[in-house]
N, C-alpha and C positions, 0 to 999 in steps of 0.2 A: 710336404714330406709326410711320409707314412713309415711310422716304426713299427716294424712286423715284433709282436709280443705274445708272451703265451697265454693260452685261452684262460677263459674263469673259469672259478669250478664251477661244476654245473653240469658240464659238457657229459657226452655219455663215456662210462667210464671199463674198462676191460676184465673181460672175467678170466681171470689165472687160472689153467689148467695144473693139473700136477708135474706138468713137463715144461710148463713158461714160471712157474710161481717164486723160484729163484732167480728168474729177471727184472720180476717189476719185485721182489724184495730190495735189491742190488737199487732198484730205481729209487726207492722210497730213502737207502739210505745214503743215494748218491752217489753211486759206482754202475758203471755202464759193463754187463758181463754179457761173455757169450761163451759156449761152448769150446770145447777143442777133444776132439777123440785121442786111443791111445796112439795111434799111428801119426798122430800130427796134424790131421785136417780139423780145419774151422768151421765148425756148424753154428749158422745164426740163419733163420728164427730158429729157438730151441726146439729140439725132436730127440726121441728116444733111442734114435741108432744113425748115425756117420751118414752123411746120401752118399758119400764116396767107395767108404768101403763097408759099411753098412756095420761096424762095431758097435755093442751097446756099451763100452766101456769109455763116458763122457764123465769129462771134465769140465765146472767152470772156471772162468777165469776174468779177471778184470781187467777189462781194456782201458788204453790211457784216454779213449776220449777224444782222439784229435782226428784228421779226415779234411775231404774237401766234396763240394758238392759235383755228385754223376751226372746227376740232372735234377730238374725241379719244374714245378708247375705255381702258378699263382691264383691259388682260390677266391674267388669275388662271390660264389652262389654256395654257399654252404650246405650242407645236405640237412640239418638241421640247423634252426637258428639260436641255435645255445653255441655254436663256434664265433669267433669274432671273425671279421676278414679283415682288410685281406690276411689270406695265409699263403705262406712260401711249403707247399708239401715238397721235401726232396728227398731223393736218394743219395744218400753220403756212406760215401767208401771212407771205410775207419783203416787207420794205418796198419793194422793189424790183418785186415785184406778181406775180410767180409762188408759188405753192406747192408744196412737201415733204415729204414722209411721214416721219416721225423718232417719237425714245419723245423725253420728257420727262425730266429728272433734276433732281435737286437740291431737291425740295421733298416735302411728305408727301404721298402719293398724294389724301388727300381736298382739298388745294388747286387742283390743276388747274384751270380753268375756261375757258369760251370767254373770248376775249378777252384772256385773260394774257400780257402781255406777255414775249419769250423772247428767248436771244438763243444764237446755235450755239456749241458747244464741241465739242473733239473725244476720242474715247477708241480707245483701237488694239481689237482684238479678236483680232487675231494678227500673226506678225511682217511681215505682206505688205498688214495690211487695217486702215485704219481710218473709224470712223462719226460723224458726225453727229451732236450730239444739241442738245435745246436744256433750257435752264435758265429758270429765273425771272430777269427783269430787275426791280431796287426800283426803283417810278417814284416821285419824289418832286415832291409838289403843293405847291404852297406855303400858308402860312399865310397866311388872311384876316385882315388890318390890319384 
């Protein structure tokens, strides 16, 4: 068994533009944000104007975190060796209806599946940066009476 966990620090860490720097703020303090324009649409990865209707009038906003995975890959060769493997890379649609590219943690690598239900957690990676990751959420079904 293999517990997919988040990296050490170490790893190489992300340099904040003036247009993402309230994302990985929101990460540092534990809240997962993304955009939303004056019209209503969802803008994630953060950008300076709407791709829909191209308003610079952005909002952020705090998402709850929860999601299930779109798809995902399992890293065994890491592109440098400051990552641990394996890593679960997936794209997880957040209930809020945009998606994010994140590893998976907390479960043994051959769990993973489309549709798993996730929800973000955060891990530092150095003392200026920290990531996103998501976990397994236990859904509980009820018993048929």
């Amino acid at each position: 068994m293999t517990v997919l966990q988040p990296h050490p620090i170490g790893i190489p860490v992300p340099t904040p533009s003036p247009i993402s720097r309230p994302f990985w703020e929101g990460c540092r303090r534990g809240e997962l944000l993304f955009q939303r324009c004056a019209n209503g649409h969802i803008v994630f990865n953060p950008a300076s104007r709407c791709r829909v209707c191209l308003s610079a009038d952005l909002q952020w906003e705090k998402s709850q975190g929860a999601g299930h995975i779109y798809t995902w890959s399992m890293v065994w060769r890491p592109q440098t060796p400051e990552f641990r493997v394996p890593y679960a890379a997936a794209i997880v649609e957040l209930d809020e209806g945009y998606q994010m590219i994140a590893n998976v943690i907390g479960c043994d690598h051959g769990d993973v599946h489309v549709g798993m239900r996730v929800a973000a957690e955060f891990h530092p990676i150095s003392e200026e940066a920290t990531l996103a990751y998501f976990s397994p959420i236990q859904v509980v079904t009820a018993e048929p009476q």
